[in-house]
C-alpha positions, 0 to 999 in steps of 0.5 A: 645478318651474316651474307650467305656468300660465305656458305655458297662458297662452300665449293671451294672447300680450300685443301689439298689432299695431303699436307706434304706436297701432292704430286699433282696440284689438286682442282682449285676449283673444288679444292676438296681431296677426292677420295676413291669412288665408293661400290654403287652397291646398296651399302653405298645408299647408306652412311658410312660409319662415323668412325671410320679408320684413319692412320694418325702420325705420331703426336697426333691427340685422340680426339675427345668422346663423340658429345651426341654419339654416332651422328655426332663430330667426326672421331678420326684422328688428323694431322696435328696443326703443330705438323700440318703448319710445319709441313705447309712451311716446307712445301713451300720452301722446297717449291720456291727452291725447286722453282729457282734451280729449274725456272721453266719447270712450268710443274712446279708454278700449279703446286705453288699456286695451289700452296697458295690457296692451301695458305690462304685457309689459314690468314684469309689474304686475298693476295694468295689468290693474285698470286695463283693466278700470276703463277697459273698464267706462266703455266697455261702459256706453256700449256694453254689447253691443260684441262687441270690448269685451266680448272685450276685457275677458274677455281682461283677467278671464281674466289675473287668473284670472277664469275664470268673468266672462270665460265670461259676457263671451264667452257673451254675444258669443255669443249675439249673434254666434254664429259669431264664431270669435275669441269661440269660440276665447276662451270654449275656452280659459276652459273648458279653464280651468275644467276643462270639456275636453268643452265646449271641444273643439268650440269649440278646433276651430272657433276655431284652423281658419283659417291666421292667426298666432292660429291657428296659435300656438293650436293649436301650444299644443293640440299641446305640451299633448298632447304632440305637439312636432314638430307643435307646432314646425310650426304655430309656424313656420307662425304666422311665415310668417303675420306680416307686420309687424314688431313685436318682441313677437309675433315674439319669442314665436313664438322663445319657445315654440319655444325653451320646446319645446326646454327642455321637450325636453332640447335646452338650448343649442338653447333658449339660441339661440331664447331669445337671439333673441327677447331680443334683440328686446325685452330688456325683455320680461320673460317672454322675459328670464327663459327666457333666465336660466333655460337659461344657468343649466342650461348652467352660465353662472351670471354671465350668468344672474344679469345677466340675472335682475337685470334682471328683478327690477328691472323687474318686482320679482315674488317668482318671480324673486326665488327663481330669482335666489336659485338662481344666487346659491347655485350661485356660492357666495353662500349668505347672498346667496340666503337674503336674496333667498328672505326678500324674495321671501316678503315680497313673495309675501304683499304681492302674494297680499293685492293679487291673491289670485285671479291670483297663487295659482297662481303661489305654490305651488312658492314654499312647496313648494320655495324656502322650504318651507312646506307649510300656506301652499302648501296655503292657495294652492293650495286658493285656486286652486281655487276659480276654476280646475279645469284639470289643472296646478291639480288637480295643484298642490292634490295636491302641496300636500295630499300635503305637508301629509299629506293623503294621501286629499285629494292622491289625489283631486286626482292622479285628477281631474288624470290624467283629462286628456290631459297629456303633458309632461315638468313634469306627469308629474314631478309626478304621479310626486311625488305617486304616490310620496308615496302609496307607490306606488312602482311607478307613480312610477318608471313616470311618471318613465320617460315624462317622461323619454322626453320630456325625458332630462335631466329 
């Protein structure tokens, strides 16, 4: 069952605006390009068209025929990743330069940082992330009290799962700045992270009310979580028609999670085609390659499944796609293959949770649940998360580990704390029917199954 951590970080869409170096570092905490606010007219209620205009560089291919017409993948033409790849090794180089001619230009450490998140879409290496956070404190000794500063590196703190540090960055925004809407809409997410739904409503509501791309794209998330796809599927297709540029990552994400809505539906070859379109966009982009492996394995493309999943493996070298690739090996008949690759997925796993104990617990659990069952390691992790995040997916995580370990007392109190949430998806219900049924409750189980499979018949 794949965690739900992946899809509640969707708050950290992971762009910049612009592929050439922005002229102010972007709010890593949202990291997704704000675009101008669109008229609060009764247009605005509506859609914007999918194909709205975007000017494409030279090279840049035209995108394919849209395959489900007006509501299918996004038609705007982007970046090519041949010049998108090329201009991130650029900036990069000019920062660092920039950076030895002028080593008090503390300007120059937040666009680096954000290079670093920038870079991070691409290999998934968490040291980015250590490394934005090392060039963020040289900024804020400069200028302690920078709003945009201090956004930026509770955006960083939160991707490591730094909950707690990342709250008081944006508390402290607010204090300053309290009607700051983009801080509002952070320290929302940081709360609904931490377990306190209550005290993050009030702020979820006043920091997604505009008609931007982050707006739109953030309550599109609150829609799914609760649920509600097609209003989910509206609002993402509004955050397209707030973008103006032509950046392949935000553009691609927008397909991403209108695709993940499909897969989380039952729809697969409608999740093939939106994850195809953003893949195109940026095959490097690591998050959008690997959805892709994922629904040509369930369609039963195992070859082009496994191409794909090695290229994720050697980009990013992350032990979760090392087990999804140990999947397709298995279902081509290439056991031994995938019982060597499940072997250095653990090695990596334990490398990685000594590195990153904090980012990466969540991220383990299923690991020793399902690919290399070991209940007492799952626990470890699972209980780990606890410590630095209360939402319902990690609740839900510490009552399946503790059910496999037999802590039955322990896994009903994690499952109740978890269902007081307002939840409705297919993966957690699944997995609260796994643990219902781990405590004998029969009845309740085939009753939770039933309403996720209503959401996703082929659950």
């Amino acid at each position: 069952m794949r965690p739900l951590i992946a899809l509640a970080a969707v708050v950290a869409v992971g762009c910049s605006r612009r592929d050439a170096p922005p002229p102010a570092s972007p709010d890593a905490t949202t990291k997704a390009a704000q675009a101008a606010p669109a008229p609060a007219d009764a247009a605005a209620a509506a859609p914007r068209p999918i194909a709205t205009a975007g000017r494409a560089p030279a090279g840049t291919p035209a995108p394919a025929p849209a395959e489900l017409g007006p509501e299918g993948p996004t038609t705007v033409r982007s970046t090519h990743p041949d010049i998108f790849l090329r201009n991130l090794k650029a900036r990069r180089a000019a920062l660092d330069a920039r950076l030895k001619a002028r080593p008090d230009d503390h300007t120059v450490r937040p666009k680096l940082a954000a290079w670093h998140l920038d870079q991070m879409v691409l290999d998934g290496d968490l040291a980015h992330a250590v490394e934005a956070e090392r060039l963020l404190n040289e900024a804020l000794a400069a200028k302690p009290d920078d709003p945009k500063l201090l956004r930026q590196r509770a955006g960083v703190r939160a991707h490591v799962h730094r909950f707690a540090e990342a709250r008081a960055d944006l508390e402290k925004v607010l204090k300053a700045n309290p009607d700051d809407a983009a801080a509002k809409r952070s320290l929302g997410w940081m709360l609904r992270n931490l377990g306190d739904w209550e005290a993050a409503e009030p702020l979820l509501a006043a920091g997604t009310a505009g008609t931007s791309f982050d707006d739109h794209g953030k309550r599109a998330m609150l829609h799914f979580l609760a649920g509600r796809v097609d209003e989910a599927d509206l609002d993402l297709r509004r955050a397209h028609g707030a973008y103006t540029d032509v950046h392949p990552v935000p553009l691609a994400w927008i397909d991403l999670q209108r695709g993940h809505l499909r897969l989380r539906t039952g729809k697969w070859k409608e999740a093939q085609a939106f994850f195809k379109r953003a893949y195109d966009r940026l095959p490097q982009n690591y998050v959008v390659a690997e959805h892709l492996a994922e629904v040509e394995h369930l369609l039963g493309n195992h070859a082009e499944s496994l191409r794909i999943y090695d290229e994720v493996v050697k980009g990013t070298g992350l032990p979760e796609f090392m087990a999804a690739r140990a999947g397709v090996l298995r279902d081509l008949g290439r056991a031994a293959e995938a019982d060597a690759e499940i072997a250095k997925a653990d090695a990596r796993w334990k490398a990685l949770l000594a590195e990153h104990p904090s980012a990466l617990a969540a991220h383990a659990v299923d690991f020793w649940l399902e690919d290399k069952p070991d209940p007492a390691e799952a626990r470890k992790w699972a209980e780990k998360n606890l410590e630095v995040r209360q939402d319902p997916d990690s609740l839900l995580l510490a009552a399946r580990a503790r059910a496999a370990t037999g802590d039955l007392e322990g896994a009903r109190t994690a499952l109740t704390k978890a269902q007081a949430y307002p939840i409705v998806m297919d993966e957690f219900l699944e997995g609260v029917a796994e643990v219902q049924k781990a405590l004998g409750d029969d009845a309740a189980a085939a009753e939770t199954m039933a309403r996720a499979r209503k959401l996703n018949p082929r659950l």
